[in-house]
KOLVOLO-89817 format. One record per residue (C-alpha): x negated, z negated, y. Coordinates in steps of 0.25 Angstrom, whole numbers, plus 5000, padded with zeros to 4 digits. Layout:
REM KOLVOLO-89817
XZY ...
This chain:
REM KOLVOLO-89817
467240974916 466840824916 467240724925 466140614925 464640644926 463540664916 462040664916 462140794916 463240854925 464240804936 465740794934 467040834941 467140714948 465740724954 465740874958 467140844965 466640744973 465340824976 465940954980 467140884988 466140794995 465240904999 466341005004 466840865013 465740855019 465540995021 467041005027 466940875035 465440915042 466041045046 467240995051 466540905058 465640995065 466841095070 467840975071 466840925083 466741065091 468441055093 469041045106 470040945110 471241055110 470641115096 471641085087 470741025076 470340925086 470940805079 471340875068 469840915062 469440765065 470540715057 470040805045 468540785047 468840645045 469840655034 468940735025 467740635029 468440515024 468840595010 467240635010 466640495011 467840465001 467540564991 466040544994 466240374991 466940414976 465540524975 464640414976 465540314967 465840414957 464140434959 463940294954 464740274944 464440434936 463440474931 462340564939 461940674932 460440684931 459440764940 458740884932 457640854924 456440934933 457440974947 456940854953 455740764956 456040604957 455740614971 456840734973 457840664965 457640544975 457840634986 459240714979 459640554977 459540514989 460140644996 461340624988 461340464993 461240525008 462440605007 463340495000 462740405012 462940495022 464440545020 464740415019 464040385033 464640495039 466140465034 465740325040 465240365054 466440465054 467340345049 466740285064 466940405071 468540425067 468640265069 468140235083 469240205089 469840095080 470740185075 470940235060 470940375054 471540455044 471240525032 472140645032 473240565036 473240495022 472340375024 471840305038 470440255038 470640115048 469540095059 468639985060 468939875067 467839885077 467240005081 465740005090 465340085102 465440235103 465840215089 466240375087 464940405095 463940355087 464740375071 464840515077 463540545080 463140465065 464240545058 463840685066 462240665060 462740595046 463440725044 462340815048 461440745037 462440755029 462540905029 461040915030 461040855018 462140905009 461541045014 460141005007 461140934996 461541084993 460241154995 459641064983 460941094975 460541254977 459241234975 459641174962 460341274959 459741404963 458141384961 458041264951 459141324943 459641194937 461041134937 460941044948 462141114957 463041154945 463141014940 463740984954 464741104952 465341094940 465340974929 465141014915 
């Protein structure tokens, strides 16, 4: 099993990050949406916070080395005849969306969990500082950003996924298989 990339396949290091990315932000987004239905006397009312926020810094982090390990592999070729130009545009930019909008939603999270002045950790192994000036209703307005960020996120990671399928199931090509296994 190689490690690096080829025209023609990804490698380990590539499949890693894309599956641990993709189950973070499957994790972190469901999380999110029970972790907000919790009552003050729940007892994962700070505890699930804590984790949500944990996990999303490890995402952005792993999703940061994705796209610096992107730029300095190789990117395996579309298939000759899957795609039109104008489709492999759009499948580029999707894939740009998504690095762009993890790393906005780790951002307005980042607002969220700082807006008082005050830092937090990473599973108690790391504290991430607050800025040194916050702005009004600063946990308001990064909520409401991070709350729509991640519902386009998801939106789009669900057509992400549907593609894959599609790939897989009608055009019969090996689009999802290189994704699931280096050769």
């Amino acid at each position: 099993m190689a490690w690096r990339n080829a025209s023609n396949h990804y490698g380990w290091v590539t499949i890693v990050l894309h599956w641990s990315i993709a189950l973070g932000v499957l994790v972190v987004f469901f999380l999110g949406l029970w972790m907000v239905t919790l009552d003050y006397y729940s007892p994962w009312y700070h505890q699930a916070p804590w984790v949500h926020k944990s996990i999303g810094v490890i995402l952005v982090t792993l999703m940061l080395l994705r796209w610096v390990w992107h730029r300095i592999s190789t990117v395996p070729q579309t298939f000759e005849g899957v795609s039109a130009p104008w489709q492999q545009r759009l499948i580029k930019l999707g894939h740009q969306l998504m690095y762009w909008l993890v790393f906005l939603i780790g951002l307005s999270g980042y607002l969220i969990a700082t807006a008082e002045g005050k830092p937090f950790s990473v599973f108690d192994a790391v504290s991430i500082p607050a800025l040194p000036v916050q702005f009004d209703q600063q946990a308001d307005v990064a909520g409401l950003w991070h709350q729509w960020l991640a519902y386009a996120l998801i939106a789009l990671v669900t057509v992400h996924a549907a593609a894959a399928l599609k790939h897989h199931f009608v055009n019969r090509d090996r689009t999802l298989k290189r994704i699931l296994k280096s050769e």
